[in-house]
PLY file of the C-alpha trace (Angstrom):
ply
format ascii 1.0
element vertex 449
property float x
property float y
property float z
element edge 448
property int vertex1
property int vertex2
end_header
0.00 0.00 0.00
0.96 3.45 -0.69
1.84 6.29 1.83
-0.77 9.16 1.59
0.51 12.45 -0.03
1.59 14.67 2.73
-0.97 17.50 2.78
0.98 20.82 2.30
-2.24 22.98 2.36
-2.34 23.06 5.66
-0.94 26.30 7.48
2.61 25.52 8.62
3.45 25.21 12.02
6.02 27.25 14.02
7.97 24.88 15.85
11.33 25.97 13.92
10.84 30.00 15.81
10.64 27.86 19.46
14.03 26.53 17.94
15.24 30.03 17.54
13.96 30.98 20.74
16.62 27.81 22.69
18.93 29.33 20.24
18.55 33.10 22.18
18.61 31.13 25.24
21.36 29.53 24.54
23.14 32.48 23.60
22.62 34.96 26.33
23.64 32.43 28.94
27.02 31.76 26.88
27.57 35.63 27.89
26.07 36.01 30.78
28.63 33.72 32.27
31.25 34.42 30.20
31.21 37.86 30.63
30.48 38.38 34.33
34.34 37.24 34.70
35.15 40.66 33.76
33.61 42.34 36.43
34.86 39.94 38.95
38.75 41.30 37.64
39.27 43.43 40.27
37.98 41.73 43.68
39.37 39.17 42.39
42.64 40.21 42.48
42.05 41.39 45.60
41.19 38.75 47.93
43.49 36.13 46.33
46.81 38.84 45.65
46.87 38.44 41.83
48.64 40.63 39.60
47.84 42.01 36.01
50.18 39.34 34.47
48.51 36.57 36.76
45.07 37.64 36.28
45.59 37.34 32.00
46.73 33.95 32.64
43.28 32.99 33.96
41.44 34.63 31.64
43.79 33.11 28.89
42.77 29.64 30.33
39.03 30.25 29.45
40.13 31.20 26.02
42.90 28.29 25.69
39.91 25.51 26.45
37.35 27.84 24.03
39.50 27.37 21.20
41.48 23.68 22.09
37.72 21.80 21.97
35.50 23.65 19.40
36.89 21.36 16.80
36.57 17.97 18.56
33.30 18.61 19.91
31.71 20.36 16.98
32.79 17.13 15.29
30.41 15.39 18.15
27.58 17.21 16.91
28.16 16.56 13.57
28.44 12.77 14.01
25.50 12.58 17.23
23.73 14.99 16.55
23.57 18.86 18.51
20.73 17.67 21.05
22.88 15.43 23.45
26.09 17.59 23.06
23.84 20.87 23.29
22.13 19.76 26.39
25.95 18.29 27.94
27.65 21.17 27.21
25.81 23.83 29.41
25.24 21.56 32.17
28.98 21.10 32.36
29.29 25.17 31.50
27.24 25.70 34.48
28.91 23.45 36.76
32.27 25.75 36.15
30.43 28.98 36.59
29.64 28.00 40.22
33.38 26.33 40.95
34.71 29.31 39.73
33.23 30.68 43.07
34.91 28.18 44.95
38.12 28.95 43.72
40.92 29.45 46.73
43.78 30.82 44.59
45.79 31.22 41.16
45.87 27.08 40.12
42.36 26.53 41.17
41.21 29.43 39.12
43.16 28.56 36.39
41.49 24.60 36.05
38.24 26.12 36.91
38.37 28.29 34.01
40.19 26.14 31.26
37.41 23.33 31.99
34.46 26.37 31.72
35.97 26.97 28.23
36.37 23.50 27.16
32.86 23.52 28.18
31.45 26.74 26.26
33.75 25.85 23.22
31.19 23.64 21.24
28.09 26.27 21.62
28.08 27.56 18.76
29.16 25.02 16.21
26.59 23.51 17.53
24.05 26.02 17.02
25.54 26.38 13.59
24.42 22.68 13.45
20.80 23.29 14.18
20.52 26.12 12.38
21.19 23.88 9.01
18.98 21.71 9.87
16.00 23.79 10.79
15.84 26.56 8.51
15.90 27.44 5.48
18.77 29.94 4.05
16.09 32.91 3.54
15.54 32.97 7.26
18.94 32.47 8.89
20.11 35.66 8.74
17.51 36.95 11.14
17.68 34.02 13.29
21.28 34.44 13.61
21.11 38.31 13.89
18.66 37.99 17.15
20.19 34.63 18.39
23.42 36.86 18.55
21.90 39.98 19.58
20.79 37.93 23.02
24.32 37.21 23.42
24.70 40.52 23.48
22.07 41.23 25.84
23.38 38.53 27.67
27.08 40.57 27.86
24.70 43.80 28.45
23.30 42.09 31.62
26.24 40.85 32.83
28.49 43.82 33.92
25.73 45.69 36.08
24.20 42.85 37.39
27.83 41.17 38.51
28.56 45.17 39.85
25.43 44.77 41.99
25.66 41.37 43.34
29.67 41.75 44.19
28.51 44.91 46.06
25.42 42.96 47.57
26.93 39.79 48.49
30.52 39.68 47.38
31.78 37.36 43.94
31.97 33.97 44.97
28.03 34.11 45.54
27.16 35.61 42.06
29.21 32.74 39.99
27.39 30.31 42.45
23.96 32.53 40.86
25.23 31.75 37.52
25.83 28.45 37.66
22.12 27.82 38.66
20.67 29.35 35.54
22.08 27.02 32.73
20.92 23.85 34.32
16.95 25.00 33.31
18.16 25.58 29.91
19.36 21.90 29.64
17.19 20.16 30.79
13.78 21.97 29.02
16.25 21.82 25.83
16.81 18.18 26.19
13.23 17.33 26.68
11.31 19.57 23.73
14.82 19.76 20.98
15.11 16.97 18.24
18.21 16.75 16.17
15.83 15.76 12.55
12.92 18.67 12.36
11.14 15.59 10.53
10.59 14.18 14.03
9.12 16.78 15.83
5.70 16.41 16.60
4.82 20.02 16.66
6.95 20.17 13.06
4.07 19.45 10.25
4.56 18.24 6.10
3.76 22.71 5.42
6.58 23.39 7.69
9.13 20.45 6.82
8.87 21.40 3.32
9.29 25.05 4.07
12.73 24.73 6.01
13.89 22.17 3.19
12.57 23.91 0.31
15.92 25.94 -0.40
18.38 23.08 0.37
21.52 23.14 -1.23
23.20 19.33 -1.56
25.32 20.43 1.61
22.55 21.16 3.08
21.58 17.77 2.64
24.12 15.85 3.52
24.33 17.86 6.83
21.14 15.76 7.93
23.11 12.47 8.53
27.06 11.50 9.47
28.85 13.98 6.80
31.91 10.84 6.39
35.25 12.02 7.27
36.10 15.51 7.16
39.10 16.60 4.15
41.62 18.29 6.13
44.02 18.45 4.14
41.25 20.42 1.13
40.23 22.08 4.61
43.30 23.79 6.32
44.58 25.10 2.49
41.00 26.56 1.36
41.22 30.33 0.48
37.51 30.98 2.08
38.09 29.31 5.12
41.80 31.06 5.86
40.23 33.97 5.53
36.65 33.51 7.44
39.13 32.44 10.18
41.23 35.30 9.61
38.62 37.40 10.12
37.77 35.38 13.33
41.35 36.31 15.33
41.61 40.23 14.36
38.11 40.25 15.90
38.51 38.23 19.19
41.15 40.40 19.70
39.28 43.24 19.41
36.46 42.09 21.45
38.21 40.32 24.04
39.20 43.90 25.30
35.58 44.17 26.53
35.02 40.70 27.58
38.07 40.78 29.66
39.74 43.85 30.46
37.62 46.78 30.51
36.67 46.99 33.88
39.56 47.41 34.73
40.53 50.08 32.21
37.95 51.60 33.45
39.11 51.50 37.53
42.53 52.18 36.86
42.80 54.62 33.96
39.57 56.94 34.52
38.89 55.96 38.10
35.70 54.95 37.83
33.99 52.78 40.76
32.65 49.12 40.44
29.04 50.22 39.64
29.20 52.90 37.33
32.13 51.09 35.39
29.27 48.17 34.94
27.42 50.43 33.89
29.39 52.09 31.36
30.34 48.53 30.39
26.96 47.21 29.66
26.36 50.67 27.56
29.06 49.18 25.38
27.67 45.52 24.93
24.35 47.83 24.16
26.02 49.11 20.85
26.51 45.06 20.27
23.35 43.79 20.47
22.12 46.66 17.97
24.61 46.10 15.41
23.76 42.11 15.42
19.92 42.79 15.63
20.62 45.32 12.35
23.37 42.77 10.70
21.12 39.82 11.03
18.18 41.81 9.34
21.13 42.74 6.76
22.20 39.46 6.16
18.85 38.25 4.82
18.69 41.38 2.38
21.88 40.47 0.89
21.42 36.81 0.13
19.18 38.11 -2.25
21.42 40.28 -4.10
22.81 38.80 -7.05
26.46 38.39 -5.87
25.42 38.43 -2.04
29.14 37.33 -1.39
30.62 40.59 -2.33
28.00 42.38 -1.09
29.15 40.98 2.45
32.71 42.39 1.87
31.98 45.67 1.05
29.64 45.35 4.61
32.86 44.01 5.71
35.42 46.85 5.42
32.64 49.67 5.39
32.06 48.30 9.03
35.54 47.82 10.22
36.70 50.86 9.40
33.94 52.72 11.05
34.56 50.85 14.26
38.28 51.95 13.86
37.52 55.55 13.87
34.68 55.09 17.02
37.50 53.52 18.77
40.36 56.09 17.64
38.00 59.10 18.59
36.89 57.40 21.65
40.12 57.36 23.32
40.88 60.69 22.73
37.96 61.95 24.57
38.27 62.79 28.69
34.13 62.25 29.33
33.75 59.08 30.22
30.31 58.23 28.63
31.42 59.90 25.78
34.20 57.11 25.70
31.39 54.42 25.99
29.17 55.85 23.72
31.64 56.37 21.04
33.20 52.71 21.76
29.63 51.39 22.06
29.21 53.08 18.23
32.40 51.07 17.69
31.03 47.75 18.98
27.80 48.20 17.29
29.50 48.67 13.68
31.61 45.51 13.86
29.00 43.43 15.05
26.73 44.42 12.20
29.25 42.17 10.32
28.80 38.89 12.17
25.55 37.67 10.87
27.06 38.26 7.93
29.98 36.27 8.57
27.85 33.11 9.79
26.11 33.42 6.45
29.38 33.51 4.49
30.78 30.17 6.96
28.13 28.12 7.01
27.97 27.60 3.37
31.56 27.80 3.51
32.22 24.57 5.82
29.97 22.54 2.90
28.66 19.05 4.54
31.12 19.37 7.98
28.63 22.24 8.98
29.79 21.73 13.04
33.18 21.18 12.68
34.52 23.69 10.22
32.85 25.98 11.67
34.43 24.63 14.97
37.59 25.32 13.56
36.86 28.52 12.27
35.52 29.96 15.33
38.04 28.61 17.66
41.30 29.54 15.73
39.71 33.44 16.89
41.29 31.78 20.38
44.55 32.77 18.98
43.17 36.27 18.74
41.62 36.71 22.11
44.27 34.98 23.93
46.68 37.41 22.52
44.76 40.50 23.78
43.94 39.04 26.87
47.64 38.90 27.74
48.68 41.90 25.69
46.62 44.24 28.19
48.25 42.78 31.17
51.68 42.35 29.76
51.68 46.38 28.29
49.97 47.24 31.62
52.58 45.65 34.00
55.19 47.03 31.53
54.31 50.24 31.86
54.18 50.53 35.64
56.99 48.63 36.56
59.48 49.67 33.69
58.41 53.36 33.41
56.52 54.12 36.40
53.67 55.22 34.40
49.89 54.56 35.65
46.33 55.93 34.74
45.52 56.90 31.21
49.42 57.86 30.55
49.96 53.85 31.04
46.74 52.35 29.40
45.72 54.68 26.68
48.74 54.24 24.01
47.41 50.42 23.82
44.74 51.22 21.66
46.47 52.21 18.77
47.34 48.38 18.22
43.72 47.88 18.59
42.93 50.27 15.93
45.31 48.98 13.53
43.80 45.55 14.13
40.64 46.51 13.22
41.62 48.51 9.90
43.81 44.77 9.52
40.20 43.03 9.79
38.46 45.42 7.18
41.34 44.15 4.53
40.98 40.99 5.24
37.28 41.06 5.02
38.18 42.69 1.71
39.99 39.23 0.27
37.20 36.88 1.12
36.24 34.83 -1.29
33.88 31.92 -1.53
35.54 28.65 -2.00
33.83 25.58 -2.07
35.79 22.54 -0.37
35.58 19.11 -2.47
32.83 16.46 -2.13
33.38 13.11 -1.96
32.72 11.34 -5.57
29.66 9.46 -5.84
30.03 5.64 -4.92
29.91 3.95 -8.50
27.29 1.28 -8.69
27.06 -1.34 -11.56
24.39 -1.67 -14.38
23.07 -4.62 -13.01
22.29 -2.24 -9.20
24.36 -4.68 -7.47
27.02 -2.82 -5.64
0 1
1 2
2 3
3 4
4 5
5 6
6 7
7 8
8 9
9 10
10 11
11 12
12 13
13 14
14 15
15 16
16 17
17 18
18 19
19 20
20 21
21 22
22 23
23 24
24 25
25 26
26 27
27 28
28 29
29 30
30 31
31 32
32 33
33 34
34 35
35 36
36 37
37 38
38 39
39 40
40 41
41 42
42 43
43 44
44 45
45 46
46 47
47 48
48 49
49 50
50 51
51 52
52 53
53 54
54 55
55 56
56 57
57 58
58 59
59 60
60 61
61 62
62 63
63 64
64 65
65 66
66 67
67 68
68 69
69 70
70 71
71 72
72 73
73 74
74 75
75 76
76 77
77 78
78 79
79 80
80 81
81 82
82 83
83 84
84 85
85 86
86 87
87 88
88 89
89 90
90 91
91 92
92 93
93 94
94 95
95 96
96 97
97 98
98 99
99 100
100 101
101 102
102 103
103 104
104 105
105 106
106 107
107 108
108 109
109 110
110 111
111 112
112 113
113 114
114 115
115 116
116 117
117 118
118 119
119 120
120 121
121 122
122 123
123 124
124 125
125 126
126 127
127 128
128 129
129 130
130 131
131 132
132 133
133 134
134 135
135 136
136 137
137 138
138 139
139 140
140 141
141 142
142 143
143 144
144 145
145 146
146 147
147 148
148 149
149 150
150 151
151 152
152 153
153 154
154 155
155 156
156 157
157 158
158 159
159 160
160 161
161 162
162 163
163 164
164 165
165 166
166 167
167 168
168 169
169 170
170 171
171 172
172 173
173 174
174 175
175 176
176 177
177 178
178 179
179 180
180 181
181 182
182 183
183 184
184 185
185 186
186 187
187 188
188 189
189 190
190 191
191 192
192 193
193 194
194 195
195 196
196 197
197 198
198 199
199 200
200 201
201 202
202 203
203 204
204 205
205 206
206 207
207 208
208 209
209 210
210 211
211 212
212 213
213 214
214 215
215 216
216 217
217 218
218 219
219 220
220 221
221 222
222 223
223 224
224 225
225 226
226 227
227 228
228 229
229 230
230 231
231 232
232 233
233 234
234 235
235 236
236 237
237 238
238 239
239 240
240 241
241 242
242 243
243 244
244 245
245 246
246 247
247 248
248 249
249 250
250 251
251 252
252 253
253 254
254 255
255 256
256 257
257 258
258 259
259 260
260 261
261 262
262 263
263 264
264 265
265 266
266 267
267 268
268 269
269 270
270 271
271 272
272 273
273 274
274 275
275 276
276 277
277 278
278 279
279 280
280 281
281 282
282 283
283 284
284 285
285 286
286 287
287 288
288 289
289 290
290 291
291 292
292 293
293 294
294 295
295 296
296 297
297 298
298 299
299 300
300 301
301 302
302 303
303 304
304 305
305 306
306 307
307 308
308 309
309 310
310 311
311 312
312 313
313 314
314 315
315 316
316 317
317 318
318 319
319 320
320 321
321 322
322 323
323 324
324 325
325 326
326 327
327 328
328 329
329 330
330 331
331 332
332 333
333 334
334 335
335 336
336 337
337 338
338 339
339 340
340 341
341 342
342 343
343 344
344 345
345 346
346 347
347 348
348 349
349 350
350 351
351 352
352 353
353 354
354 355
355 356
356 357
357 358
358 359
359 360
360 361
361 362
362 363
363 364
364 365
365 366
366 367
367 368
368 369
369 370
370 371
371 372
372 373
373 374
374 375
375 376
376 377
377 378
378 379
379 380
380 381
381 382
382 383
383 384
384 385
385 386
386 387
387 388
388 389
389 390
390 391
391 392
392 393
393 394
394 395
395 396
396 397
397 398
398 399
399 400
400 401
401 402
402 403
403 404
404 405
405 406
406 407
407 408
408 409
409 410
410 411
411 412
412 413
413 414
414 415
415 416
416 417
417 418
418 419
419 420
420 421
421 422
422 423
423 424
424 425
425 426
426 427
427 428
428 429
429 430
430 431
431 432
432 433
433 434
434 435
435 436
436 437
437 438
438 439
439 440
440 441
441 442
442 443
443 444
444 445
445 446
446 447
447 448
């Protein structure tokens, strides 16, 4: 007997925008406990006697883990599946968040955090993952743009309400606060997620069709094991150098923020714990705009007839404004001026990272997760170098020269602006290269393999 014709006049169902709404999920609690690290620098330091130089070694760890594991576990997802290693990952995550509180001095702190990054590392591979699977390439754009907006919101949150608890109830207790909310996410994630949209129960024949009506053959062979992955084709592709290329001048760029800023903002501008997590979260503000705005961008563009270039002329265009925010921004004595102008600076390079998931996911071909694991994680290189930069230039400065305040932190950022008109080239030399498929098994006349 034959199956009955789906029926794809009914209204399509919605289940792929409660995806997108895990996704957000997902993605502000990434921040919220990366980022609350940050504001945790200086009392820190405090109560267990760390200096600059220390204190980047810690936050190096983090970043060490972030990038050493987004490979091997977006390869997980790609063979299991994202739901098990989704759900794993930010129970684990979690776990760290609230040992981090435990922590009694400079080795604990340091295991504490490398684990936490292992733990974070496969997040968004992952989501890259679902996002191939569940929707179509019209709609990820905006998905990704909001998804990476809440991560934003996520870093927005972060800074004033880690200020406010360390002043309430000191910062062991608000990593033990953190750690508390990723274990919801989990388990609701674990219980309502499947990996194969055609599974879902709340996922009817009008809405399967819809999310696989644009599939490209990648796109396709993304829904089962994508075989072994062609490193060799992989580590030598022009579009993937350069994607990751893009990756490091950014995390360096960013990692500023994530990391050090806080205490930029004590020791250069003397600014106290609240206001500077304040200021801080004005910053992440300008973030969360520019990947709302980017992510509505992104979907434009894939219409455009070479939507490729149209993402590198976004590219530099955006770079190079953030260069001048952040060149301007330094110069001026106001502190909110500062933050709004490096807020402007935040926003315009984050308008460009929709855009770059757009240009990577097609990019990585079948081996969605783990390309993109490797693309994303080589930006450790990035990140790790500013995080020790800062405290290396810092310590330098004070102990070599004698300087301290703005005289000792400000003549930093001139690296950080060159790195930033470094990114807008780079975006300039992207170019789409696909990465070889496997041929075709050969099967004889007869069908008999």
């Amino acid at each position: 007997m034959s199956s009955p014709e789906p029926d794809l006049d009914l209204p399509a169902t919605r289940a792929r925008f409660v995806v997108a709404a895990w996704l957000c999920g997902l993605s502000g609690i990434l921040y919220l406990d990366r980022i609350c690290m940050g504001q945790a620098v200086v009392p820190i330091q405090k109560e267990l006697g760390l200096s600059n130089s220390e204190m980047s070694y810690v936050l190096m760890s983090f970043t060490l883990a972030y990038g050493l594991f987004a490979v091997p576990v977006g390869r997980a997802g790609d063979k299991s599946g994202p739901r098990s290693v989704l759900a794993s990952i930010v129970l684990a995550w979690s776990l760290f968040t609230a040992l981090t509180g435990a922590a009694t001095g400079l080795l604990s702190l340091l295991l504490v955090r490398f684990l936490f990054g292992a733990a974070e590392a496969g997040a968004f591979p992952n989501a890259a993952k679902v996002m191939a699977r569940w929707f179509p390439p019209s709609e990820r754009g905006r998905v990704q743009g909001v998804m990476l907006a809440f991560s934003q919101l996520g870093a927005v949150a972060a800074p004033a309400a880690t200020a406010y608890l360390i002043d309430l109830a000191g910062w062991r207790l608000a990593f033990f606060v953190y750690g508390f909310i990723g274990v919801a996410w989990a388990v609701g994630f674990w219980f309502w997620f499947r990996n194969d949209p055609a599974t879902h129960r709340g996922v009817n024949e009008s809405e399967l069709a819809r999310i696989r009506t644009q599939d490209t053959p990648e796109d396709a062979a993304a829904q089962a094991d994508p075989g072994p992955v062609p490193w060799g084709a992989v580590l030598t592709n022009h579009g993937v150098i350069v994607l990751s290329a893009i990756m490091v001048f950014g995390a360096f760029y960013t990692y500023f923020f994530y990391s050090w800023f806080q205490k930029y903002l004590k020791a250069a501008r003397n600014i106290e714990n609240v206001e500077a997590g304040n200021l801080t979260s004005l910053v992440m503000a300008g973030s969360a705009v520019g990947m709302l705005f980017g992510g509505w961008l992104a979907d434009k563009l894939s219409k455009r007839a070479n939507p490729v270039r149209a993402r590198r002329y976004l590219g530099v265009t955006c770079y190079l404004t953030a260069a001048g925010c952040l060149f301007f921004g330094i110069r001026q004595d106001d502190a909110l001026a500062l933050a709004a102008l490096w807020g402007a600076s935040f926003c315009a390079m984050h308008v460009t990272l929709p855009n770059w998931w757009s240009c990577a996911i097609p990019q990585c071909g079948r081996h969605t997760a783990t390309i993109f694991g490797l693309m994303n994680g080589l930006g450790v290189f990035g990140a790790m170098a500013s995080q020790f930069f800062v405290g290396w230039f810092t310590d330098r400065q004070e102990q070599l020269h004698g300087l301290t305040g703005r005289v000792a932190w400000d003549p930093m950022f001139d690296v950080y602006v060159g790195v930033l008109v470094c990114n807008a080239v780079a975006w300039w030399l992207y170019r789409f290269t696909p990465l070889p498929e496997p041929p075709a098994p050969t099967v004889p006349e007869d069908g008999v393999c």
